[in-house]
VOGU-3710 file (C-alpha; in Angstrom, 3 decimals, decimal comma):
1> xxxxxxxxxx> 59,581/-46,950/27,371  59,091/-47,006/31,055  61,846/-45,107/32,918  62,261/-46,371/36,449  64,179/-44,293/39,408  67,011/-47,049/41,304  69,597/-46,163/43,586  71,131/-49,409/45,641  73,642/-50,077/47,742  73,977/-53,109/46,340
11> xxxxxxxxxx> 76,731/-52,627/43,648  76,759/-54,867/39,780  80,108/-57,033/40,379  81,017/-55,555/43,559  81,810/-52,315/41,313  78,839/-50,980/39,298  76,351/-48,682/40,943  73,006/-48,206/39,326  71,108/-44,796/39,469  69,024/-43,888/37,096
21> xxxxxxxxxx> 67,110/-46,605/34,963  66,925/-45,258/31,027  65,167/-47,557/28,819  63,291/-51,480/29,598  62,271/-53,395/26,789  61,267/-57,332/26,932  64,556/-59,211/28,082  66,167/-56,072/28,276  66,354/-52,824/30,794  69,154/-50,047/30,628
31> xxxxxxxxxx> 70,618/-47,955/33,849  73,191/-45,056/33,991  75,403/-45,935/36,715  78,720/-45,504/37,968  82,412/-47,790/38,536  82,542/-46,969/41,904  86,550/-47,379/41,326  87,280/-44,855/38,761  83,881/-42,716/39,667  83,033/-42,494/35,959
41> xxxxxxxxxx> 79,677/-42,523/34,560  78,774/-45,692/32,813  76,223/-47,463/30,990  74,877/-50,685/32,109  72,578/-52,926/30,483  70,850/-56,205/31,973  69,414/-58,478/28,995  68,321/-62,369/28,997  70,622/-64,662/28,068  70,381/-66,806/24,953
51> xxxxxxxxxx> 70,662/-70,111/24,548  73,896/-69,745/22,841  75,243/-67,819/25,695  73,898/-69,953/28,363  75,922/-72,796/26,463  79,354/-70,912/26,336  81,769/-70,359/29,416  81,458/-66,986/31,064  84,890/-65,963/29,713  84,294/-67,229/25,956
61> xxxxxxxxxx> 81,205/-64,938/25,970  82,889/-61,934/27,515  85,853/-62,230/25,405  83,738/-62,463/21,945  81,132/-60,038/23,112  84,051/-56,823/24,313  86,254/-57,819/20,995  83,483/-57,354/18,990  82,908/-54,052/20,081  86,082/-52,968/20,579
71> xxxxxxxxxx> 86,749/-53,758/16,574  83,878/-51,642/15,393  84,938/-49,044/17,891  88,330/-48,591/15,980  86,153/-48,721/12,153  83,412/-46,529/13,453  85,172/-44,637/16,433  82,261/-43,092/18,654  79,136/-44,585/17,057  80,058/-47,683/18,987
81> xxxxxxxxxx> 79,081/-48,453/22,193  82,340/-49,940/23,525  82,172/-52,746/26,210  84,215/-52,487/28,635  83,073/-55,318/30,753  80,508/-58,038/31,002  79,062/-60,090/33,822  76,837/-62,796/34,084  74,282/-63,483/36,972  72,008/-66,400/36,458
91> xxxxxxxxxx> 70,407/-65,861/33,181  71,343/-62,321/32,137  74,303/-60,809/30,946  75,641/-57,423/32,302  77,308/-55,086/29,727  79,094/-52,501/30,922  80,187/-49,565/28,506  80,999/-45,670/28,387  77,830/-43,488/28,833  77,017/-42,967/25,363
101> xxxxxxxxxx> 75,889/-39,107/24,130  72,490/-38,773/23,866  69,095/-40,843/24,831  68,167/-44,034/23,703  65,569/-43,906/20,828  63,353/-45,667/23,009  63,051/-42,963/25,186  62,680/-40,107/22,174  59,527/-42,452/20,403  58,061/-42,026/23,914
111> xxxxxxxxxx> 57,017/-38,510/22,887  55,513/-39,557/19,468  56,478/-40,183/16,001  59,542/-37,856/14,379  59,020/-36,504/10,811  60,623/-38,346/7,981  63,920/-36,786/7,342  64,838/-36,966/10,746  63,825/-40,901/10,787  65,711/-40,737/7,506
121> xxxxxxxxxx> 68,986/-38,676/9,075  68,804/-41,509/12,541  68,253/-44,342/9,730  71,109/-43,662/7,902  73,583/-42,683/11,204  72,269/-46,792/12,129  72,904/-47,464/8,149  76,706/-46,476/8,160  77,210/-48,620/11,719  75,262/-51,464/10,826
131> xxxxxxxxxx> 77,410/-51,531/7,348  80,771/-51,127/8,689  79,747/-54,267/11,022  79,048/-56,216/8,178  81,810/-55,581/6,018  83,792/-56,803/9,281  82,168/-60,142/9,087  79,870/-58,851/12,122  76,289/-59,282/12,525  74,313/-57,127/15,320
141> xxxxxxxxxx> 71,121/-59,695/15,905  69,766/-57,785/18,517  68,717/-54,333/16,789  66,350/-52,509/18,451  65,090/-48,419/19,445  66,774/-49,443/23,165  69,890/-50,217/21,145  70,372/-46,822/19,329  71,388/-43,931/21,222  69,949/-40,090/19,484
151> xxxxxxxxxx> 72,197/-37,124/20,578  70,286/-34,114/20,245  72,106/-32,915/16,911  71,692/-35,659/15,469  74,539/-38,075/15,921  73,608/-41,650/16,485  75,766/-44,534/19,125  74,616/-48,269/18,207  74,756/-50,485/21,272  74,568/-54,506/21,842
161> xxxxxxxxxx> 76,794/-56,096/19,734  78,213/-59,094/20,382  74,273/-60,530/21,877  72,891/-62,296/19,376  75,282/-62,447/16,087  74,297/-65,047/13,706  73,437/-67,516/16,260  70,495/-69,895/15,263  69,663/-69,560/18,841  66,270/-67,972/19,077
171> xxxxxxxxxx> 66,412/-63,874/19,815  65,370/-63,297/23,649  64,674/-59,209/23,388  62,852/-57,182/21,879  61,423/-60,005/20,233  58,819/-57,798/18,288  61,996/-56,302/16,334  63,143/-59,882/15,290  63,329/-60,616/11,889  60,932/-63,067/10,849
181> xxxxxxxxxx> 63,834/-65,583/10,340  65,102/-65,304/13,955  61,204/-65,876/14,690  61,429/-69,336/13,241  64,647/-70,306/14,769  66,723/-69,837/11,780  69,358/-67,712/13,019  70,202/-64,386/11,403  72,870/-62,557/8,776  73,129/-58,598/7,728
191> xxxxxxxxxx> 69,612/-58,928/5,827  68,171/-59,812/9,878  69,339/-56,077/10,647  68,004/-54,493/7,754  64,709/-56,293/9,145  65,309/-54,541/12,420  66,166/-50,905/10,816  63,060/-50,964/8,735  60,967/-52,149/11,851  62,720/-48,846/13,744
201> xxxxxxxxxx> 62,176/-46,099/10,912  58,672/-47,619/10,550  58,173/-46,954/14,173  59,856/-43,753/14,020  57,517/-41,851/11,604  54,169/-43,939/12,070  54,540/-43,429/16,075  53,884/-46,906/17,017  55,772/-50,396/16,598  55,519/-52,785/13,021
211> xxxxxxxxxx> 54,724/-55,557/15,005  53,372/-55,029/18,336  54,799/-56,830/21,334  52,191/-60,084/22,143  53,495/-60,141/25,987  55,481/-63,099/25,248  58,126/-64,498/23,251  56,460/-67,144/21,108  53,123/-64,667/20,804  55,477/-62,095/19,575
221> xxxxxxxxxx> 57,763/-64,637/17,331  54,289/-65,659/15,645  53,157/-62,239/15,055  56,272/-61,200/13,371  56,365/-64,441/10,948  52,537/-64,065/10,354  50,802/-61,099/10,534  50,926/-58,467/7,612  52,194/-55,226/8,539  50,361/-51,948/7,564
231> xxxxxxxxxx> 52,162/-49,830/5,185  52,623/-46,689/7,029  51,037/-43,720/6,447  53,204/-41,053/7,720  56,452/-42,437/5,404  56,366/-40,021/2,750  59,511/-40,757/0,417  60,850/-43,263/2,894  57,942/-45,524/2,512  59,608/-47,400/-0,376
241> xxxxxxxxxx> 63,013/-47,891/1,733  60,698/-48,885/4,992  58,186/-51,571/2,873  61,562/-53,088/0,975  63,843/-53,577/4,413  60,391/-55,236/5,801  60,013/-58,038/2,986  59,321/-61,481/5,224  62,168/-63,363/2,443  65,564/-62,111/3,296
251> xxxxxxxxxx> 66,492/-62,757/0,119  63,967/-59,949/-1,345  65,035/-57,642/1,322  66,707/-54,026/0,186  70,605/-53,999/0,219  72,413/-51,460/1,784  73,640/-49,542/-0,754  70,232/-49,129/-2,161  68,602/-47,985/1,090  71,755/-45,555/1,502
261> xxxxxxxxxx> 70,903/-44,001/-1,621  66,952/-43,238/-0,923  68,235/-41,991/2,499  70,683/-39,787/1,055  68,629/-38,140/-1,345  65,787/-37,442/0,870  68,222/-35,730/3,300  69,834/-34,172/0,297  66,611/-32,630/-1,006  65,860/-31,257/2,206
271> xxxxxxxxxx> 69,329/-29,466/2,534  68,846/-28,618/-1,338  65,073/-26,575/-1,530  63,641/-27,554/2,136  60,958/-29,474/0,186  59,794/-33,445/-0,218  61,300/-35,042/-3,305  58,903/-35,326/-5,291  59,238/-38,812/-7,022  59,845/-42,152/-5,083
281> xxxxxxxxxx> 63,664/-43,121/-4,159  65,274/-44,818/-5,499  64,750/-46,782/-9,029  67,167/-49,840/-8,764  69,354/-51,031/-10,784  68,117/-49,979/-14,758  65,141/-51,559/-14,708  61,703/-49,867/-16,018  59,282/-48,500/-13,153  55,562/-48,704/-13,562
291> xxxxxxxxxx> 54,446/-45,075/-14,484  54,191/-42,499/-11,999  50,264/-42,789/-9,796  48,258/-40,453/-8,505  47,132/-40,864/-4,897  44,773/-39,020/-2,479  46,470/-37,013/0,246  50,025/-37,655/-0,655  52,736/-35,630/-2,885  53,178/-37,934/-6,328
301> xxxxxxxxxx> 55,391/-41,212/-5,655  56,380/-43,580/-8,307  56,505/-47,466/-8,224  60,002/-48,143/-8,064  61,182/-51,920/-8,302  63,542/-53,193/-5,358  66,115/-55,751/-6,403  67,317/-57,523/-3,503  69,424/-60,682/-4,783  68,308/-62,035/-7,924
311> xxxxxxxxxx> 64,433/-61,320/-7,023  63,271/-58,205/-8,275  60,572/-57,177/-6,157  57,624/-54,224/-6,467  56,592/-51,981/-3,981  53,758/-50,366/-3,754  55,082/-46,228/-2,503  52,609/-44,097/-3,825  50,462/-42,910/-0,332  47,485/-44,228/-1,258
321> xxxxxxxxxx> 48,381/-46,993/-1,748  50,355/-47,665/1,648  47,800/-46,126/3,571  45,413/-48,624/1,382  47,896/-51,399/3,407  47,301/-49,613/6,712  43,604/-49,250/6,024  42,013/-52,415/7,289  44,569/-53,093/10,048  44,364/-49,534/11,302
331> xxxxxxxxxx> 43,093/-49,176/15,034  39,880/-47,206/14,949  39,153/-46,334/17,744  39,101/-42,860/18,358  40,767/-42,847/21,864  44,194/-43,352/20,757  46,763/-40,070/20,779  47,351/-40,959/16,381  44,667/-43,339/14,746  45,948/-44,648/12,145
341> xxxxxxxxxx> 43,405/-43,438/9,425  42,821/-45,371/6,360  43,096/-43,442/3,156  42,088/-44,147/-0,072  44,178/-44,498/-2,842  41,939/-44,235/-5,266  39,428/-41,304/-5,202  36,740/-42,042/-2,486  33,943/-40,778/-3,731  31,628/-38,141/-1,451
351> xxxxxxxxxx> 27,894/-38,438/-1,739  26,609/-38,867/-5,686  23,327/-37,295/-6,635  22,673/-40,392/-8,990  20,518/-43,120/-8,172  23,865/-45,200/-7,944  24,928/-43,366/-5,444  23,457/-45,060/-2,637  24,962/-46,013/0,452  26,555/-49,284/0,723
361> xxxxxxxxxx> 24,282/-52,420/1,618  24,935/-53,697/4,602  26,160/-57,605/5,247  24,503/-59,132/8,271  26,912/-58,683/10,866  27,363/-62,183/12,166  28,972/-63,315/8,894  29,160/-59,917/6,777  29,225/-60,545/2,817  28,910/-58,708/-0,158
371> xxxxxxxxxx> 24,973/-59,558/-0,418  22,917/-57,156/2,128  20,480/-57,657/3,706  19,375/-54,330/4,673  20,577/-51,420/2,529  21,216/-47,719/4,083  19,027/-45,188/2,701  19,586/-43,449/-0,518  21,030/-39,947/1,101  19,504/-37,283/-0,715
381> xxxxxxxxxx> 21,460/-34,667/-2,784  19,431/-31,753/-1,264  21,006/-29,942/1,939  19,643/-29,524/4,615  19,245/-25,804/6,805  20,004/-27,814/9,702  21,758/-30,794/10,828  19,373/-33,467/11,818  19,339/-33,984/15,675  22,446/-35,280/17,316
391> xxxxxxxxxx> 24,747/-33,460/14,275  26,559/-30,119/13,542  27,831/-28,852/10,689  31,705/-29,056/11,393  33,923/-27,028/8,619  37,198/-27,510/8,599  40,200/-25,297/8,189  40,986/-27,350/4,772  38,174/-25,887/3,161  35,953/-28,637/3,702
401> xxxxxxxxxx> 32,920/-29,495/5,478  30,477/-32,112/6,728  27,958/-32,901/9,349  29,492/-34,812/12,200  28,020/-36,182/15,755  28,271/-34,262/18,046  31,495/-34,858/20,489  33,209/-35,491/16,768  36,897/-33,751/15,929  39,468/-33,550/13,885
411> xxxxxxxxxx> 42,130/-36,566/15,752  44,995/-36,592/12,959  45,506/-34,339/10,357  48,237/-34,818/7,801  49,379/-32,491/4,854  51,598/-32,829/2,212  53,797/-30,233/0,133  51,130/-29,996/-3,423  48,366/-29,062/-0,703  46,792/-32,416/-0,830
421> xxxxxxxxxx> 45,868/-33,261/2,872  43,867/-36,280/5,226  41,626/-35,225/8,639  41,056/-38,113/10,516  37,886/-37,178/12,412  36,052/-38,809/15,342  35,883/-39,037/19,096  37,333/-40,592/22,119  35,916/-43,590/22,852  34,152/-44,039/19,408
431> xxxxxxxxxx> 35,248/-46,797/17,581  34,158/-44,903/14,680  36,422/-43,081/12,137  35,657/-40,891/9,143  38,680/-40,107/7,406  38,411/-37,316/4,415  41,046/-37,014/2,205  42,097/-34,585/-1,105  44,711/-34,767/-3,598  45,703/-32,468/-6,706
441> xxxxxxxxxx> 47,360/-35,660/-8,095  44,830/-38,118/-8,957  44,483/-40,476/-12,061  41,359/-40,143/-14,159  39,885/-43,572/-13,220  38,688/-44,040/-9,538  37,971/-47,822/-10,029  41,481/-48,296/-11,132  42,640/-47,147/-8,745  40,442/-49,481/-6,357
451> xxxxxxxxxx> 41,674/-51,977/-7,498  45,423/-51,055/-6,656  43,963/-51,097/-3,360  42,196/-53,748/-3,274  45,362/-55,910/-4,078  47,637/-54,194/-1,735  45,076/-54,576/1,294  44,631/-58,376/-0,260  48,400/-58,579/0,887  48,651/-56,790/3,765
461> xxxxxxxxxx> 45,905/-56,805/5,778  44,744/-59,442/8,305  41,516/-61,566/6,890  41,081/-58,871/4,211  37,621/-59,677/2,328  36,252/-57,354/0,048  32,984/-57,034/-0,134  30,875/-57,022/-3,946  32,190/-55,087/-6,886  33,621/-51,803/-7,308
471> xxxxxxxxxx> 31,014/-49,517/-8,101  31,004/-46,875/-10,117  29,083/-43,681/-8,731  28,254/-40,325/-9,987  28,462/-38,288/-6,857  27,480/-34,410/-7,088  27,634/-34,650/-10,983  31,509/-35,782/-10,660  32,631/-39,043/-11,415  33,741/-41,732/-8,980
481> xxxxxxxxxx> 33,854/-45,154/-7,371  32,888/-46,969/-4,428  34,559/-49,808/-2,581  33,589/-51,794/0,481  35,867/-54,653/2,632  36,178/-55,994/5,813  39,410/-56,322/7,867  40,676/-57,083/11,654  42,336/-54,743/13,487  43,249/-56,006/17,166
491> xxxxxxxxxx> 41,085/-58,711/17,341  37,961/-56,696/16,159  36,601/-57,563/13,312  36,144/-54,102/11,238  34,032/-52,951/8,094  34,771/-49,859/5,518  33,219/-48,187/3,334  35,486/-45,922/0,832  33,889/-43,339/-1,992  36,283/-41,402/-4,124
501> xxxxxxxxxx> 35,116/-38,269/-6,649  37,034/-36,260/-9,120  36,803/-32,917/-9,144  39,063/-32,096/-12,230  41,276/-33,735/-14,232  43,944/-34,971/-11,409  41,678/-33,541/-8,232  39,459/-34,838/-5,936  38,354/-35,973/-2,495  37,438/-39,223/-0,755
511> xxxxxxxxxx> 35,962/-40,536/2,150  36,402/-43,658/4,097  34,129/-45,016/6,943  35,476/-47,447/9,334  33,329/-49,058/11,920  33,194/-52,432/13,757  31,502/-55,272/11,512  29,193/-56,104/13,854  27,530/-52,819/14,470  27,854/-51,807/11,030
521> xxxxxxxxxx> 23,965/-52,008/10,645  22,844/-49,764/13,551  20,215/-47,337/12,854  22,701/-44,866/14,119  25,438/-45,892/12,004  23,177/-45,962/8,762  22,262/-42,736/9,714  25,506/-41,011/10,197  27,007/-42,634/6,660  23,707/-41,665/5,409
531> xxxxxxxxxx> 24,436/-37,841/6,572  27,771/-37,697/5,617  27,520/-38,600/2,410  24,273/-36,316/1,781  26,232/-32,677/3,573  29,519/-33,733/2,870  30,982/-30,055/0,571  34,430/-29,858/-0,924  36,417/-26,799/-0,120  37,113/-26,396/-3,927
541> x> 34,032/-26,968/-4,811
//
């Protein structure tokens, strides 16, 4: 959000002053001004005309555009951003309404990502508008965080209706909230702003946008119809909703009344015991769910199956395996305010003390594959008194503790209501991430497991390539399993090596080591994978 100070003489239809600029998103930007001839405070917002707009007189479009809103105002009185008046000046459009309450989301993400019952609480506020719209034969088109207004308790104002509709005509803002069907030109219906809610709650809890912005329109339009999106990390019970609202088939997408539902109860459970459900919302329709999994660093989630039309549709929710989805897309680099770690969802084995519990060969790095041709050495299962030059033994206030480079911390740290928890750790300016995780709720098989994850990153991650077989290990007399893949993230092309190990019969601890393909093989990366895995110590061990 960039928030930009104006004050002009120069007055929006000889009547609109601007003075104070709120929220600017691509095609769009938002001032709090005032009608010079009544003195009240209004809201203007400038965005780029359509073509659909372009094509229409000035009075068609401002006639559609203030009914519109003016018939949701009287179904959903105060959650609508009324206009009052609209002007056109070469190819924008000026909308004119009452200063909503509140700031616009945009603004509130610009502090970082909100936890998930209050994305849940603004979701569902955006829910009951966007529904009430429908059922009135209206379409937003146009959804975005600049477009939802957050009063402090909680209240929610939805504003641009009347922009976009279900024109065909290509969407000019915010393109990187576009459904993938407005990305190929094919106009858009209710399921387009379920798209555009799912892209927003995404954003809300994981801190940072489902599909980036490109820095241009047709960049942007072929990210959103192309590029997988990470499952987010951060979701907890909302992942499900989030995942089935961002299904590239509107057909598959989550209806209303089922998202409703899984907000409800989460915000219910919260009222009810202050706690996180503790199964996956909701199960649709009557049909059987896959049997609760076990995941590392997450409170238990089921597999529920979303039914949107006639196609029934699975979603992976249990946390490991959405991180799994995040994993290989994940930005590693350490300088960013939240990585986004990569957990395991099945138990990433720590250091074995069996002979197959060496460290993962290494692919050349020009064209990495599963066949090395230099292999890390064995780390040894014998501790050492001191940590080998460049390395200090860094114990965490989990319980757990490892040798880390020096300059290495603790960068995101996320815990969940069982005690399971995941420490991203690393430094700024090191692409490099090690990301430990534990869980009291794991399945007795970690290559099972793997595999989950190896078909969820198959599907969402961006020239996802696993490297060899999943191994099994024996790491510190516990069993476990190994897995190894390569990924892009941001252009770079990234390797990572995951180890799971049980503990006990449903407890455990992974680790997962992310670092760019190419310098995978560096003495000084063999060495630090080679060290963690030898001094890595559970706390509950």
């Amino acid at each position: 959000m960039v928030k930009v100070q104006v004050s002009t003489d120069e007055l929006v239809a000889g009547r609109y002053r601007l003075l104070e600029g709120v929220q600017h998103e691509e095609g769009r930007e938002g001032w709090h001004g005032q009608d010079v001839e009544s003195e009240r405070p209004v809201t203007l917002t400038r965005s780029r005309l359509p073509a659909h707009l372009r094509e229409e007189a000035e009075l068609r479009t401002a006639v559609r555009i203030t009914r519109e809103s003016e018939a949701l105002g009287l179904v959903c009185p105060g959650r609508v951003s009324v206009v009052f008046d609209v002007v056109e000046d070469k190819d924008f459009l000026w909308t004119v309404t009452a200063r909503p309450e509140g700031v616009p989301l945009s603004v509130l993400l610009g502090h970082g990502p909100v936890d998930y019952v209050r994305a849940a609480r603004i979701g569902l506020g955006v829910l009951d508008v966007l529904g009430a719209a429908h059922q009135e034969g209206i379409t937003h088109g146009d959804l975005s965080p600049g477009q939802v207004w957050v009063e402090e308790q909680g209240g929610v104002t939805v504003a641009g209706f009347g922009l976009m509709g279900v024109s065909a005509s290509p969407r000019v803002t915010a393109p990187s909230y576009a459904s993938p069907e407005q990305a190929r030109g094919e106009g858009g219906g209710p399921a387009t702003d379920l798209w555009a809610l799912g892209a927003i709650m995404y954003e809300m809890v994981e801190g940072r946008p489902a599909i980036r912005d490109r820095g241009g329109l047709e960049a942007t339009f072929r990210a959103v119809e192309r590029l997988p999106i990470r499952a987010p990390l951060s979701a907890g019970p909302l992942s499900p909703a989030i995942q089935g609202l961002l299904r590239r088939d509107p057909v598959e997408r989550v209806p209303e009344s089922v998202v409703r539902e899984a907000l409800t109860r989460i915000l219910k459970a919260e009222l009810d015991d202050d706690s996180m459900p503790t199964e996956t919302l909701p199960i649709f329709r009557d049909l059987d769910a896959p049997p609760t999994r076990r995941v590392w660093g997450k409170v238990p989630l089921s597999r529920p199956v979303l039914l949107g039309g006639a196609l029934a549709v699975t979603v992976v929710c249990f946390a490991g395996l959405t991180a799994a989805g995040g994993l290989s897309e994940r930005g590693t680099s350490a300088s960013g305010p939240a990585p986004s770690p990569r957990v395991s969802a099945t138990p990433s084995p720590t250091p074995s003390a069996s002979p197959s519990n060496t460290v993962p060969q290494q692919a050349p790095s020009t064209s990495p594959s599963p066949s090395s041709s230099s292999a890390s050495p064995s780390p040894s299962h014998t501790f050492t008194e001191d940590p080998p030059a460049g390395f200090f033994r860094y114990t965490a206030p989990q319980g757990f503790s490892v040798e880390l480079p020096k300059g290495w911390k603790p960068l995101q740290t996320e815990n969940s209501a069982d005690g399971s928890y995941r420490v991203t750790l690393g430094a700024s300016g090191d692409p490099r991430t090690l990301v430990v995780t534990y869980s009291t709720q794991l399945t007795s098989d970690p290559v099972a497991v793997w595999r989950e994850v190896d078909t969820s990153l198959r599907g969402d991650s961006i020239a996802y390539e696993r490297l060899g077989d999943i191994r099994t290990v024996t790491y510190q007399g516990y069993k476990g399993a190994d897995m190894e893949w390569l990924s892009t993230n941001g252009g770079v092309r990234e390797r990572t090596f995951g180890r799971g190990y049980l503990i006990g019969d449903h407890e455990g601890f992974s680790l997962r080591w992310t670092t760019p393909a190419a310098d995978w093989d560096t003495t000084a990366n063999r060495a630090a994978l080679a060290t963690f895995l030898r001094t890595f110590k559970g706390g509950s061990q």
